[in-house]
N, C-alpha and C positions, 0 to 999 in steps of 0.2 A: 483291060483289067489288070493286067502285069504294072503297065504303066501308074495305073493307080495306086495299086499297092505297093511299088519301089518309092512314090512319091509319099505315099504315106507313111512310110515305115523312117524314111527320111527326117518326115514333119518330127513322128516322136521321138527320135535322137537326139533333135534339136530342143523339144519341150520339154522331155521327161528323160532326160541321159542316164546312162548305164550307172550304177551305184549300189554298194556296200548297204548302203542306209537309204530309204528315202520316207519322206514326209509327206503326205497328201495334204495340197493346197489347194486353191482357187483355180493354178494353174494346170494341173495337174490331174482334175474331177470336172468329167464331162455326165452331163443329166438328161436323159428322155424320157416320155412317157414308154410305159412296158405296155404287155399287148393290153391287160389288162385295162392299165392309163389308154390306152386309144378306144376300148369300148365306153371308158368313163366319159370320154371328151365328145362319142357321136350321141351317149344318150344326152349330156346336155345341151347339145346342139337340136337336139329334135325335142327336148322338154321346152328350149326357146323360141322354138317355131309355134310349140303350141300353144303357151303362152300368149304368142303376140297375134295367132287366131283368135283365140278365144278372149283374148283381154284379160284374160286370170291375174288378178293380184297375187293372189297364192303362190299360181305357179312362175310368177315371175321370184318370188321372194325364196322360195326351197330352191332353183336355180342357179340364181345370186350364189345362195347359202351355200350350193355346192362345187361352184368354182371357185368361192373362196377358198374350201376346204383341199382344193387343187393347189391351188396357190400353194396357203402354208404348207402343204407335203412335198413342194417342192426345197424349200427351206430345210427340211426338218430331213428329207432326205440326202438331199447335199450336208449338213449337220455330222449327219452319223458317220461320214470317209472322213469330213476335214479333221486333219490335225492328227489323222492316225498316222503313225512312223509304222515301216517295214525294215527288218534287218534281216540279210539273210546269214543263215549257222553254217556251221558245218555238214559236209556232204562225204561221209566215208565211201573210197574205194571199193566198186563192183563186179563182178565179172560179169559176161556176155552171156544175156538170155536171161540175168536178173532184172529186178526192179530197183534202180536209181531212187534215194529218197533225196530229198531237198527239205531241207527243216526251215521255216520259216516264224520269227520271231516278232507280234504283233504288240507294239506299246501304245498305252494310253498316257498322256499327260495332263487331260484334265476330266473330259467326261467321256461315260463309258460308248463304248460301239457295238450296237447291236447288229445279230446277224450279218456280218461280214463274210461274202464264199470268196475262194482265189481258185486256183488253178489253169488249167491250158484247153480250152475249147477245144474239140468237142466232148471230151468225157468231162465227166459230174465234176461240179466246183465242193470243198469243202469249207461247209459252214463254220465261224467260229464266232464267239462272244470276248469283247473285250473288256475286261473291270475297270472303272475308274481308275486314273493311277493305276495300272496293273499293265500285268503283259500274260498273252497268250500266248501258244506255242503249236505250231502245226508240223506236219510233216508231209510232202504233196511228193508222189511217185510216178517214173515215168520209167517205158521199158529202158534196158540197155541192149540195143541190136548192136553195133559194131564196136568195137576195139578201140582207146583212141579217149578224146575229152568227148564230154559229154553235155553240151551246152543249153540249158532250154531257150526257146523262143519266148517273149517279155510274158510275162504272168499277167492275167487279167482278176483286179479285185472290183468288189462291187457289192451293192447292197441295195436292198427294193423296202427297206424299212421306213417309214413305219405301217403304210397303207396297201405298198405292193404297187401301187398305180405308178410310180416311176422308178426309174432304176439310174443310179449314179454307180460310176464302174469308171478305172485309171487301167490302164496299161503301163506294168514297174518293169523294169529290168533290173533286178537284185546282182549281176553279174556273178552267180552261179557257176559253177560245174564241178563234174563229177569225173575222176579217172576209172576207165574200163579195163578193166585185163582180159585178155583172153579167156575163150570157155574150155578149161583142161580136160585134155584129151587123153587116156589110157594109152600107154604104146612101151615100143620098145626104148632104154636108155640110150638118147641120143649122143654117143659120147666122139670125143675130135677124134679123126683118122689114125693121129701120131700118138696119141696115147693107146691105141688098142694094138698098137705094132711092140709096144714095150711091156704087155701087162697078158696077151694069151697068143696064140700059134696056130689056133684053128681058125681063123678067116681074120679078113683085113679088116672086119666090123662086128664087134661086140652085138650081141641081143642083149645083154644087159638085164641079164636074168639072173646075177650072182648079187644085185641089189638085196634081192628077197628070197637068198641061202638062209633058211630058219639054223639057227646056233641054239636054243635050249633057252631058257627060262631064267631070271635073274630078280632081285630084290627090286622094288620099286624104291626108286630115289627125285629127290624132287626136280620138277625138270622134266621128265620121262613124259611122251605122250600119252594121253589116257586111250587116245585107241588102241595101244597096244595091251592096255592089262590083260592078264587071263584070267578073265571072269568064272572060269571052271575050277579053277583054284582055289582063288578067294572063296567058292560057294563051298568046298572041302575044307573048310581052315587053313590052307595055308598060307595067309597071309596075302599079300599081292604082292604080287610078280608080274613084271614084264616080258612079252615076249622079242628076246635078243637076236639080231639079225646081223652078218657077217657084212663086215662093210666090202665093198663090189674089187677094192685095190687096196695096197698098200701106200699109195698115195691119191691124191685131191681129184675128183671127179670134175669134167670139164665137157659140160652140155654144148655143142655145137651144131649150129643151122644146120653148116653145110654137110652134118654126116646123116642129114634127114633128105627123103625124098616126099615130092606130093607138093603142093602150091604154098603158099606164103603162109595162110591162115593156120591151116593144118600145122604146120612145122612150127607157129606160134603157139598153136594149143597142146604140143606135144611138150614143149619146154615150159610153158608154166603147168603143166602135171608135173612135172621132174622135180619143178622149181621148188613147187610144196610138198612133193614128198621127200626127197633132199632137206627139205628144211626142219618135214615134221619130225627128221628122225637124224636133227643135229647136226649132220655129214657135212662138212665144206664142200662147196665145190666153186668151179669158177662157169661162166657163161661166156659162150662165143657169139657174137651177130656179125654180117658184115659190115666192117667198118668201126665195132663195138667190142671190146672184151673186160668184162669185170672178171677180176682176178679172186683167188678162192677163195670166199669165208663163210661162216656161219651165223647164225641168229637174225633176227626179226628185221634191225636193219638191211643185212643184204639179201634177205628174202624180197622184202619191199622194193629195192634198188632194182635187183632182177625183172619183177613183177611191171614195174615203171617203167624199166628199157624195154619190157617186150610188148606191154600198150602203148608204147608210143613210135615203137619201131617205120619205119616209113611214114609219119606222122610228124604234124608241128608240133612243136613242143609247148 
């Protein structure tokens, strides 16, 4: 069974290759009867049997009638895939233990396609309608377990339109993925060794508890995170205000692995907690890994930056 499915998985690399875009073709759209198509096919096989007992004109002609009717749905359902293009969208950045979205983008170029489902066997396929000339848009979910790219296995579309009795279905590889970051972890500020030798006197390791020394209350300015407003204020009239928090030094904060104890994962999900809250509350700081160190700054970019080296950390890139 292994063997078959390494040869198979082979065959569709080579007939339906990894891509950006793909268009469903002749190549590409395989067609069987569904279960329902194999009860159609044993009652006409035994309407034919009785038939040629009985000598029925009748029932040889309703027979006829209805394997032709077989036929055309075979047409008509191979019809409704050909010619439809898959593009796939963008796929924003998850954390671990979220849902992974995949947006996928269905165009028509000349007639419409009815009931079209995608998705990854065995949970539910999502149905979509495509308009003439038109394009639909999906969005197919899939957990995020580990840390790291996020790659799905080839997407199966497929359609049982217009009768149901057979079902045409392609196996796409839209070459997809999604980046994971670690699931943040609450803990203590993992800061380097050498910086807590020049910044306090009671132990050779910060707790990192002067992060969140509450300082008093200040005007809201744009920029400001809106978790911090005090909502007790505002509801008094006074305006909105922020609540102001002593920054942890008098210089740049520097999250390092190696001042964390506990296994790999742990010590990734403690630094991307740091990473955003560090971030949500403007602070520079710089990020140590082995072998890795971004030096100190601020804003969305080297939040991102951060975020990226610590999902990909022991990881290909």
């Amino acid at each position: 069974m292994h063997l078959f499915k390494s040869r198979w998985k082979r065959w569709l690399a080579r007939r339906i290759p990894a891509a950006a875009n793909v268009r469903l073709n002749q190549r590409r759209i395989f067609i069987i009867p569904s279960r329902v198509g194999a009860v159609f096919i044993l009652a006409l096989l035994l309407m034919l049997l009785a038939a040629i007992n009985y000598q029925n004109s009748l029932a040889y002609g309703l027979t006829f009638l209805l394997a032709s009717v077989f036929v055309v749905a075979i047409l008509h359902t191979y019809r409704n895939l050909a010619g439809l293009m898959l593009k796939a969208g963008s796929a924003p950045a998850v954390f671990v233990g979220e849902q992974a979205g995949f947006r996928v983008r269905l165009e028509s170029s000349q007639r419409p396609h009815q009931a079209v489902s995608l998705g990854w066997p065995p949970a539910e396929l999502q149905t979509q309608d495509v308009p003439a000339q038109g394009i639909s848009e999906c969005q197919l979910n899939l957990p995020a377990l580990r840390r790291g790219w996020l790659q799905p296995s080839r997407l199966r579309v497929e359609s049982r339109f217009p009768l149901g009795i057979l079902v045409a279905w392609s196996w796409v590889d839209l070459d997809q993925r999604v980046l994971v970051y670690p699931r943040p972890l609450p803990g203590d500020l993992p800061l380097s060794t050498g910086a807590s030798e020049d910044q306090d006197e009671e132990g050779s390791r910060p707790s990192g508890q002067g992060v969140d020394d509450y300082q008093g209350l200040k005007s809201y300015q744009p920029g400001d995170s809106k978790r911090r407003l005090h909502w007790k204020a505002y509801s008094r009239g006074h305006g909105l205000l922020v609540k102001d928090f002593a920054s942890l030094t008098g210089r740049d904060v520097q999250l390092d692995f190696e001042a964390l104890a506990g296994d790999v994962e742990t010590r990734l999900s403690l630094l991307c907690h740091w990473t955003l809250q560090l971030s949500e509350r403007h602070q520079p700081f710089a990020l140590s890994l082995p072998g890795q160190l971004l030096p100190a700054d601020s804003g969305e970019l080297h939040r991102d930056a951060c975020l990226r080296a610590l999902a990909l950390f022991g990881r290909a890139p």
